[in-house]
C-alpha positions in Angstrom: -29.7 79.0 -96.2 -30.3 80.8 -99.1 -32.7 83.4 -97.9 -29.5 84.2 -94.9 -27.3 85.0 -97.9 -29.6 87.0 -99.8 -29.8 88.7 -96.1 -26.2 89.1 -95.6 -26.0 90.4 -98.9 -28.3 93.1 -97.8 -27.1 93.5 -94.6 -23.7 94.3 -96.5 -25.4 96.7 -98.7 -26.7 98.6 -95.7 -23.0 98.6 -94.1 -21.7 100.0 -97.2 -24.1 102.7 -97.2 -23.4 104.0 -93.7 -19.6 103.6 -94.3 -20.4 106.0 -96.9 -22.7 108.1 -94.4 -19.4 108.5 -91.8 -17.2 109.2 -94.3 -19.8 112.2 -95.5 -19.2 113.0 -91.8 -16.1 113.5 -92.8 -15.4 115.0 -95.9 -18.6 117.4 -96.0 -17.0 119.5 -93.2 -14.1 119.9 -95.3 -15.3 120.6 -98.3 -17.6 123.3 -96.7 -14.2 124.9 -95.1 -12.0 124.0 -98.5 -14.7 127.0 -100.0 -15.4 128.8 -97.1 -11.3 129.2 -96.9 -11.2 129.9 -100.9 -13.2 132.6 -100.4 -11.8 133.5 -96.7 -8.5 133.6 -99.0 -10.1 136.2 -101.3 -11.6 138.4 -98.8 -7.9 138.9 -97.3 -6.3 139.4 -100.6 -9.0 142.3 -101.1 -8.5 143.3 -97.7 -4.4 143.9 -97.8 -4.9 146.0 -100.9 -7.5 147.9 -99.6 -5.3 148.6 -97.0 -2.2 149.3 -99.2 -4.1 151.5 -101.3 -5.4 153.8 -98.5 -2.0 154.1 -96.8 0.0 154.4 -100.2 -2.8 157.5 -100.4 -2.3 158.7 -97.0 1.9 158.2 -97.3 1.5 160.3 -100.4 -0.3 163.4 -99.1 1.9 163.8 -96.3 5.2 163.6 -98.6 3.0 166.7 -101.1 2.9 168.4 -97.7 6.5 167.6 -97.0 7.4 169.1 -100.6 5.5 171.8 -100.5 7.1 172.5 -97.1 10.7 172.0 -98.7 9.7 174.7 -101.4 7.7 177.0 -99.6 11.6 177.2 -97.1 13.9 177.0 -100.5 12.0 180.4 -101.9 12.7 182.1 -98.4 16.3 180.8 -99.0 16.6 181.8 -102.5 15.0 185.5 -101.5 17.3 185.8 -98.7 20.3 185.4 -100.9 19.9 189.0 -102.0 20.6 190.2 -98.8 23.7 187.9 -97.3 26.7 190.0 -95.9 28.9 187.5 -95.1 30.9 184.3 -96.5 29.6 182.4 -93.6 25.8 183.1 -93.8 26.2 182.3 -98.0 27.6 179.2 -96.8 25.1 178.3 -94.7 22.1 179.0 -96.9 23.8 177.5 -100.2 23.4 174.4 -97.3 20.3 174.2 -96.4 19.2 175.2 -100.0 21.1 172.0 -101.2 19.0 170.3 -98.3 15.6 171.5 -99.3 16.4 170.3 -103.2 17.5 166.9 -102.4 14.4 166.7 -99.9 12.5 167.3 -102.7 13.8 165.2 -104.6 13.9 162.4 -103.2 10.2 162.8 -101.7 9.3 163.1 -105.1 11.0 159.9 -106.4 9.2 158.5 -103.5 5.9 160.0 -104.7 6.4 157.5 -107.9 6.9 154.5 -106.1 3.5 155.5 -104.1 1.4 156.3 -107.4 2.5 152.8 -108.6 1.5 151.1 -105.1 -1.8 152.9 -106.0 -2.2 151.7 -109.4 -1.4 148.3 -108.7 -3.4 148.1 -105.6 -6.6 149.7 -107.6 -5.9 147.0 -110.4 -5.9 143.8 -107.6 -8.5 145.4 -105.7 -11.0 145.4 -108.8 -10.0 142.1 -109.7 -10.5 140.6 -106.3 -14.0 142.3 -106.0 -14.6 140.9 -108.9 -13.8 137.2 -108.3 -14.9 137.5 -104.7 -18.2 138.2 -106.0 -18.4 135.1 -108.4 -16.7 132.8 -105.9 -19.7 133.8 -103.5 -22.2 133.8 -106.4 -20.8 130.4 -107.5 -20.2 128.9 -104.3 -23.8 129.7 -102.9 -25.9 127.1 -103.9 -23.6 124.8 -103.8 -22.8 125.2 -100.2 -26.7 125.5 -98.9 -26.7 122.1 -100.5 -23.4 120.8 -98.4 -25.0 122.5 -95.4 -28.3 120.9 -95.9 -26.7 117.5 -96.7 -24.6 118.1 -92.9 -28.6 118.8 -91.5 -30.3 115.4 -93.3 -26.5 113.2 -92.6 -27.5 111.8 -88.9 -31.1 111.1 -89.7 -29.9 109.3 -92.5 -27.3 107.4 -90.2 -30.4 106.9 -87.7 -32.1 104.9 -90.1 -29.9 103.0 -91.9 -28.6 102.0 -87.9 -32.4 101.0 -87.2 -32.7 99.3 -90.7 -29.3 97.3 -89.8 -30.3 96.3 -86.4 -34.1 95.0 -87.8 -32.3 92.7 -90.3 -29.6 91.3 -88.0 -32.5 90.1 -85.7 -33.5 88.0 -88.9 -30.0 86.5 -89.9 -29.1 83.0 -88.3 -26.6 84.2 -85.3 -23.8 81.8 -86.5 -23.9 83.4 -90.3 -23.9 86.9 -88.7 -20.7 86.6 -86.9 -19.1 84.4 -89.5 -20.1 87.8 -91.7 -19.4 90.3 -89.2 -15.6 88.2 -88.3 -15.1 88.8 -92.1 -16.3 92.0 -92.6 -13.6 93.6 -89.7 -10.9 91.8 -90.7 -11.2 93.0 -94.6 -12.6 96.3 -94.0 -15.2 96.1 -96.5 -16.3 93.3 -98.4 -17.9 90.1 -96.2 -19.7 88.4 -99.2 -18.8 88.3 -102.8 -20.6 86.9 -105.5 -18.8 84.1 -107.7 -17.5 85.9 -111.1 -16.7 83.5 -114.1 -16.0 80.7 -111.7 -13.6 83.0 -109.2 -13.5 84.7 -106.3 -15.2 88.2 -106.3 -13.0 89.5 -103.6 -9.4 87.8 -104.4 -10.0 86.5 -108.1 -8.5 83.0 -107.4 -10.2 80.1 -109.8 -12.9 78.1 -107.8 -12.5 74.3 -108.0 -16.0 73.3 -110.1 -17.4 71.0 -107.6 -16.9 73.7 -104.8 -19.1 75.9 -107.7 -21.5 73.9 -107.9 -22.2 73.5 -104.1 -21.9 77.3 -104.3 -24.6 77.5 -106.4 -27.1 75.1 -104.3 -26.2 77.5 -101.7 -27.4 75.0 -98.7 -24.9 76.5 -96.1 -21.9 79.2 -96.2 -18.8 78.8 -98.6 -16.3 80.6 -97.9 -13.0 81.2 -100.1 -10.1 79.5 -99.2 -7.8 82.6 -100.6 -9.2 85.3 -98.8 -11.8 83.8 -96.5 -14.7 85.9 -98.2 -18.5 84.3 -98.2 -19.2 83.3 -101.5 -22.8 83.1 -103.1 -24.2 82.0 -106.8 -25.4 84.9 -109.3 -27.5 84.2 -111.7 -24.7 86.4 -114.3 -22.7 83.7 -113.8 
């Protein structure tokens, strides 16, 4: 009886690895799209910038051709003062005069905001080339070794399966689904070693002369608690 408790023991080692193995199923994909989406984050960041900056640029040539326009009309205007004849036609021009200086006005108020888009957008885009570039250098290795880990994970699942199913073959059938009974309804631990004269699992006190059967370990003990299979260390 020992020799199946020592096995169950292992057996429970082996479960606990490929627990670990499925939840690396898991949380490798996500850690993998946690940096790939850090530096997805960066790349879009750099990208709206990029794209401020070159329509803040093209915005602010247009409004210099606008201005330019505005003054190019308000000389013609202010030439053609010299020759009005009338009330009405001074009228008119003072108009469209006053309408060519508040045009350029305003366009160049709005030429301001533009070279201020600019600046700030060259500022961000130089700082997110620059941590794009160590997110990527940082992140490199790091993810080939995520990636590779991904590659190796169901080989290493394979093998601990085919380990698993070469000891169960060796464990007394009535221990195994005592053990395997246990194991579902706690969702981890099946068998727990005995710590100062308690329950591994639970903690409760174990009568003595329920130890020392323990510790002959001639056929399963199981705690009276928790239900978990106890066994005898030789810590304790």
């Amino acid at each position: 009886m020992q020799q199946v408790l020592t096995s169950l023991l292992d057996l429970q080692e082996i479960d606990e690895q490929l627990g670990e193995l499925d939840r690396s199923k898991v949380y490798l994909p996500e850690m993998i799209e946690n940096i790939n989406g850090e530096m997805d984050k960066l790349e879009v960041q750099l990208a709206e910038n990029r794209e401020a900056f070159q329509d803040a640029k093209k915005k602010q040539k247009q409004i210099e051709l606008d201005i330019q326009s505005d003054k190019n009309e308000l000389e013609k205007y202010q030439q053609h003062m010299k020759v009005i004849k009338t009330n009405k036609e001074y009228d008119a021009l003072v108009t469209e005069i006053d309408t060519r200086k508040q045009n350029i006005s305003d366009n160049e108020d709005e030429i301001l905001k533009l070279m201020g888009i600019i600046d700030e957008s060259t500022e961000k885009i130089a700082e997110f080339e620059k941590d794009l570039e160590s997110a990527k250098a940082n992140n490199a290795s790091h993810l080939d070794n995520l990636r590779s880990e991904m590659t190796s994970l169901e080989a290493k699942i394979s093998k601990k399966s085919d380990q698993r199913k070469s000891l169960t073959k060796t464990i007394d059938r009535r221990a195994l689904t005592v053990y395997e009974r246990i194991r579902k309804g706690k969702g981890g631990l099946a068998v727990v070693p005995l710590r100062k004269r308690a329950c591994g699992g639970c903690f409760k006190q174990i009568p003595p002369q329920m130890v020392q059967q323990i510790r002959r370990g001639d056929r399963l003990y199981t705690c009276d608690s928790c239900g978990r299979i106890l066994i005898w260390v030789d810590e304790e």
